[in-house]
C-alpha positions as CSV (number, residue, x, y, z in Angstrom):
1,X,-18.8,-6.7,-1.4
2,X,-16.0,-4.1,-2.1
3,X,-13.6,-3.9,0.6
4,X,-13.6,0.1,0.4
5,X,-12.0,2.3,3.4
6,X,-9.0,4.5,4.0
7,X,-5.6,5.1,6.2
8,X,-6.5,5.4,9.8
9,X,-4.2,6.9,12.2
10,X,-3.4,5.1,15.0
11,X,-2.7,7.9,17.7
12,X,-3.9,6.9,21.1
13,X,-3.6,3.3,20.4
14,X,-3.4,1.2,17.7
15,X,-6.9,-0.4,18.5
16,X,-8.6,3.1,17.6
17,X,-8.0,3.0,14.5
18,X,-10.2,0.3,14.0
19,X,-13.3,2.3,15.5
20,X,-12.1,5.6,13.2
21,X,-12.8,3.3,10.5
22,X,-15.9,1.6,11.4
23,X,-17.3,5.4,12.3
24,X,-16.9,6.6,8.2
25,X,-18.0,3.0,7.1
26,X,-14.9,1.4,6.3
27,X,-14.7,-2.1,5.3
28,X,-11.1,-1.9,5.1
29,X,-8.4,0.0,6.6
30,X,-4.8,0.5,6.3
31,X,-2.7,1.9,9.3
32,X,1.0,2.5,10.4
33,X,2.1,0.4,12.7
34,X,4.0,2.4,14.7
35,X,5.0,6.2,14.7
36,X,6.5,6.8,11.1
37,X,9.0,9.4,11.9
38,X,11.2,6.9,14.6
39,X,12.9,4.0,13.8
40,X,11.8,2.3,16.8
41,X,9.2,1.8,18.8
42,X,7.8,0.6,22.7
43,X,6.7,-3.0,22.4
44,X,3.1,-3.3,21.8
45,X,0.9,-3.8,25.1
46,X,-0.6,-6.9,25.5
47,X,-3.7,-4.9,26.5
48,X,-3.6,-2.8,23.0
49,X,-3.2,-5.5,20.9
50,X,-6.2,-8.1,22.8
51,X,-8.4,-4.6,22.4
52,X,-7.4,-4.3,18.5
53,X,-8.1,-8.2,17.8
54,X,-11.2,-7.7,19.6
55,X,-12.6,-4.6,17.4
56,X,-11.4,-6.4,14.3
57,X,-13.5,-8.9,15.1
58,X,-16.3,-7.9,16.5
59,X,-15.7,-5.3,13.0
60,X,-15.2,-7.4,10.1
61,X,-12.1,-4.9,9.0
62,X,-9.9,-5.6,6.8
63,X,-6.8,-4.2,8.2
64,X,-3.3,-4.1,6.6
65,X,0.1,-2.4,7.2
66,X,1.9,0.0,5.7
67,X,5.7,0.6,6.9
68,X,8.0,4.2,7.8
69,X,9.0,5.9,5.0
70,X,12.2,6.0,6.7
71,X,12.9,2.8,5.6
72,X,15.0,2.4,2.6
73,X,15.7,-0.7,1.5
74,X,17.5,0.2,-1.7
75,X,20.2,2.5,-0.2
76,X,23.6,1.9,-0.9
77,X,24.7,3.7,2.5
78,X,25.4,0.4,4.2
79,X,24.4,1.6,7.6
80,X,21.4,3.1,6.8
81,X,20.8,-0.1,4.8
82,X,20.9,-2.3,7.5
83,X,19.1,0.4,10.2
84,X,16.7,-0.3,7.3
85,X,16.6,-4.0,7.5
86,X,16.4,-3.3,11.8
87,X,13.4,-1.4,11.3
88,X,11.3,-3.4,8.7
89,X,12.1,-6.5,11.2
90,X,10.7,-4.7,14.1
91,X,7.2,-3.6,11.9
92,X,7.1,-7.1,10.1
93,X,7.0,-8.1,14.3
94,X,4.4,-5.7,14.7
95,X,2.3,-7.2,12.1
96,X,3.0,-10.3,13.4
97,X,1.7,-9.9,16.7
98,X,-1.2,-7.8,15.3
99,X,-2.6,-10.9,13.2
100,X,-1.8,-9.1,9.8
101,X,-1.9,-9.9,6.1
102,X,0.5,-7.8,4.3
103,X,2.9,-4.9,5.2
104,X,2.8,-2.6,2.5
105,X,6.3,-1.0,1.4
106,X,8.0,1.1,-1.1
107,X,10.9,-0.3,-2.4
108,X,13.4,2.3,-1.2
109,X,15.6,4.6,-4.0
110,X,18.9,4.1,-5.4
111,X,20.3,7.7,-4.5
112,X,22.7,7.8,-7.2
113,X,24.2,3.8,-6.8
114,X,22.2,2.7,-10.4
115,X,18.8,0.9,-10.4
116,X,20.1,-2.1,-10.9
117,X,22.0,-1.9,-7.6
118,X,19.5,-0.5,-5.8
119,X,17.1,-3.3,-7.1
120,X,19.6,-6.2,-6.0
121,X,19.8,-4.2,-2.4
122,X,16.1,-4.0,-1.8
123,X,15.8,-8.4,-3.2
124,X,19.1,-8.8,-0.5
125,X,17.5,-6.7,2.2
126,X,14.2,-8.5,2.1
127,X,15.9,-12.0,1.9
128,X,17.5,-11.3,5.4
129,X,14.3,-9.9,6.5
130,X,12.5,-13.2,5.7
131,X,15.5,-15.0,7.2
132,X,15.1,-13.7,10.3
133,X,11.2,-13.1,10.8
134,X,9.7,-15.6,13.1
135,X,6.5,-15.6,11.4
136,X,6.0,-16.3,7.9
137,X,2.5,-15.6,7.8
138,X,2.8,-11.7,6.8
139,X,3.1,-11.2,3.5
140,X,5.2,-7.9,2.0
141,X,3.2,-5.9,-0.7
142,X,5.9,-3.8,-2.8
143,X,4.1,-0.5,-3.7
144,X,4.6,0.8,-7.4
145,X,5.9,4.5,-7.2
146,X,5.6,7.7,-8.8
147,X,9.3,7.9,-9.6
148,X,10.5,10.6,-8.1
149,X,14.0,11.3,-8.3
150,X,16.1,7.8,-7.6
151,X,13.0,6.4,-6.5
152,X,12.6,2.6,-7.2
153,X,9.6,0.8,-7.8
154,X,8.1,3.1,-10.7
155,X,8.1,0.5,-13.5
156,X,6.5,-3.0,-13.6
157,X,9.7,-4.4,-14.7
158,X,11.3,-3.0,-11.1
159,X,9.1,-5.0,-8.9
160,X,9.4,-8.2,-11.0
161,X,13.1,-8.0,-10.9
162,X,12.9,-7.7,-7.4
163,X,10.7,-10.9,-7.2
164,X,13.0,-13.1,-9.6
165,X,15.7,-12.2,-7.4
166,X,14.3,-13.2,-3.9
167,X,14.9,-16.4,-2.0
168,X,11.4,-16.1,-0.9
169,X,8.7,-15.4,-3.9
170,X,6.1,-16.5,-2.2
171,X,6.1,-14.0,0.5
172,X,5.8,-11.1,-2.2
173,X,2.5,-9.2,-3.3
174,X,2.4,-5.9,-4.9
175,X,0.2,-3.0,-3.8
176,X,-1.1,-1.2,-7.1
177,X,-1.2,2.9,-6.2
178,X,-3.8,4.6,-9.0
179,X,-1.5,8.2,-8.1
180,X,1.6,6.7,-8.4
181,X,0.8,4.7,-11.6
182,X,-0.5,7.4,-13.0
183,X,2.5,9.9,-12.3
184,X,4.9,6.9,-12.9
185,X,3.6,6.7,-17.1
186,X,0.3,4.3,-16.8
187,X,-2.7,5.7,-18.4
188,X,-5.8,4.3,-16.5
189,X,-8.4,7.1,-17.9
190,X,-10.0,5.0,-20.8
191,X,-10.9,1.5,-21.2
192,X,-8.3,0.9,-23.7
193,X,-6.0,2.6,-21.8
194,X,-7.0,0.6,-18.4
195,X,-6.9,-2.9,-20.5
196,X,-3.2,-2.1,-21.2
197,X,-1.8,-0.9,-18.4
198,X,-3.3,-4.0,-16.1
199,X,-2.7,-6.3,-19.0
200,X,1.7,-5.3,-18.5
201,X,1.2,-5.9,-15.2
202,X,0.0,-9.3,-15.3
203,X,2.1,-10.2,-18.1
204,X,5.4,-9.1,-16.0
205,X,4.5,-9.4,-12.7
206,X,1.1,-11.5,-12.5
207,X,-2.4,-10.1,-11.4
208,X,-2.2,-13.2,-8.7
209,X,0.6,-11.2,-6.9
210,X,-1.6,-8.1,-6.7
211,X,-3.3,-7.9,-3.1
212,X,-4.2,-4.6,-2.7
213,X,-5.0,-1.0,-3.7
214,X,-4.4,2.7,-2.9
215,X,-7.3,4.7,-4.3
216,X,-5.8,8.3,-4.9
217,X,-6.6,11.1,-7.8
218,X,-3.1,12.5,-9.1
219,X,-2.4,16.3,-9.1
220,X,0.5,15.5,-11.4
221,X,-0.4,14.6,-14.9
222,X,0.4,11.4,-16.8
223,X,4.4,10.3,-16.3
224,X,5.1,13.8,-14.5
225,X,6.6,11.4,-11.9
226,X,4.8,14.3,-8.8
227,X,3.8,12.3,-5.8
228,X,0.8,14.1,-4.9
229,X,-2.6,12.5,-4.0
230,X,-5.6,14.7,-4.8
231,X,-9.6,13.7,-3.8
232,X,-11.4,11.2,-6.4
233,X,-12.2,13.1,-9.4
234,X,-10.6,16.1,-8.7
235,X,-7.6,15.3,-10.1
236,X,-5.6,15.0,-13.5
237,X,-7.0,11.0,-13.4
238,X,-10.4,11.9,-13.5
239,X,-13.3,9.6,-12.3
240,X,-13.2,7.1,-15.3
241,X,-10.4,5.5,-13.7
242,X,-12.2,4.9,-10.8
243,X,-15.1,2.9,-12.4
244,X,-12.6,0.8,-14.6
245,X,-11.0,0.0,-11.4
246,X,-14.1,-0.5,-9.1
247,X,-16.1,-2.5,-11.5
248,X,-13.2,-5.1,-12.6
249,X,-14.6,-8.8,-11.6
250,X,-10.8,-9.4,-10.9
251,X,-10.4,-6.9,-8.0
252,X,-14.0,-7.1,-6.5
253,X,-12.4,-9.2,-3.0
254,X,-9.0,-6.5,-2.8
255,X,-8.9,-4.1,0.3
256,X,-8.8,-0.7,-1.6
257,X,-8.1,2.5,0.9
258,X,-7.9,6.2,0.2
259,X,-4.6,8.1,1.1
260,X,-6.1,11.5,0.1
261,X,-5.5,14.6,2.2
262,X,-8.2,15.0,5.4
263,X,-8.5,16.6,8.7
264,X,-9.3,15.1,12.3
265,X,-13.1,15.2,11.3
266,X,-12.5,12.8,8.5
267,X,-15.1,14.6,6.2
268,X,-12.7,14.0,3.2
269,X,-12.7,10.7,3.6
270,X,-16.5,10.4,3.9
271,X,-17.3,12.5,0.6
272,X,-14.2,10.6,-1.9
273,X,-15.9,7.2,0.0
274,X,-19.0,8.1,-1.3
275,X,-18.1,9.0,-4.8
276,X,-15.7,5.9,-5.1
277,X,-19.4,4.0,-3.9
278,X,-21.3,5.7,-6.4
279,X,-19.3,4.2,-9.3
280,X,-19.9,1.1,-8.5
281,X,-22.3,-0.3,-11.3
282,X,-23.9,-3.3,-9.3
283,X,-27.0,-3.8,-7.9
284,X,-24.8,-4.9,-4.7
285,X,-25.9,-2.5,-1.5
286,X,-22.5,-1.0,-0.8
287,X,-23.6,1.4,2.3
């Protein structure tokens, strides 16, 4: 089974998000935990959160996190460093109380300090962070990144020098984004291409770290470093990425969700979830 799905929003309670999914045939879901564009947020109702278990169950979702991009982690502004710290705390919480695998985050951006600072920020920022959560069950999944401007994150070597240097490796995953890979200088388009890109990654960060996957075409093409998610096969990645990717024995059991472009109505979702479906070369029944 291919845990295949999308981004769900989560307005009106986080428990509909769960049903949004289950209406387009999602198997596995990724969602905010709280509203991105505030650094804080009510507590969660013990009502919402009993009704959210309760679909997910009843479901079968797979259902991850994915924190604020407000959140930098890397900056060298040491109050909006630590408001940083503050706000992952409260969504690794979230998570927490929401019976959660992984919070997915980008690393943050250097804004001028020097990637190597901005790297040993992020490692420091996440060692307090593990410090201080109460529950070490939720496990944060550092995206790779396009590599826009001071953006950290967009090179293999970025997230493993951000493992080496934690107190706590074995609370890190990576999150592999087929856009931002792409964008960031790693071809995907050709088997040969595919082979190498997943064969660095292992080699500097480990395959075993990798727990799950954002399935988005690229507007940009290959190393233009544009953060811009286009529908599967529509884009400068093209479907043969898509197939590689799909059809690898070693990512068959990841939760792998869309973050392309769509409307209330979801129809997006439902047409680049049934092309991703159609590449899948097994006899398995993936409906």
């Amino acid at each position: 089974m291919v845990l295949l799905g999308a981004h769900m929003s989560i307005a009106g309670g986080i428990d509909k998000s769960i049903l949004r999914g289950l209406r387009i045939g999602c198997r596995a879901i990724q969602i905010f935990t709280k509203n991105t564009n505030q650094w804080r947020a009510k507590p969660l109702g013990e009502e919402e959160v009993w009704r959210f278990k309760e679909n997910r169950q009843k479901s079968g979702m797979f259902v991850f996190g994915h924190t604020s991009y407000l959140i930098n982690l890397g900056s060298p502004d040491e109050d909006l460093w630590q408001k940083s710290v503050e706000s992952f705390l409260l969504e690794m919480d979230r998570c927490s109380a929401l019976g959660l695998p992984y919070l997915v985050t980008h690393p943050g951006a250097h804004l001028g300090a020097g990637e190597d600072v901005g790297l040993a920020r992020v490692a420091r920022a996440l060692d307090e962070i593990f410090e201080r959560a109460q529950d070490p069950s939720v496990t944060v999944l550092l995206e790779i990144t396009a590599g826009q401007g001071s953006t950290l994150g967009c090179r293999f070597e970025h997230l493993a020098q951000i493992i080496e240097a934690s107190s706590f490796p074995e609370r890190l995953g990576i999150c592999f984004d087929t856009c931002h890979a792409f964008a960031a200088g790693y071809d995907l388009r050709t088997p040969e291409a595919y082979a190498k890109t997943f064969s660095r990654l292992d080699a500097l960060v480990g395959l075993g770290r990798l727990k799950a996957i954002h399935l988005n075409d690229s507007r940009g093409g290959l190393g233009s470093r544009l953060d811009r998610h286009e529908h599967i096969g529509l884009g400068r990645l093209g479907l043969e990425a898509f197939r590689l990717l799909l059809n690898d024995p070693r990512l068959r059991r990841l939760p792998m969700v869309l973050e392309t472009p769509k409307g209330n109505d979801m129809k997006e979702d439902v047409q680049n979830l049934a092309t991703l479906k159609s590449l899948i070369l097994t006899e398995e029944n993936e409906d």
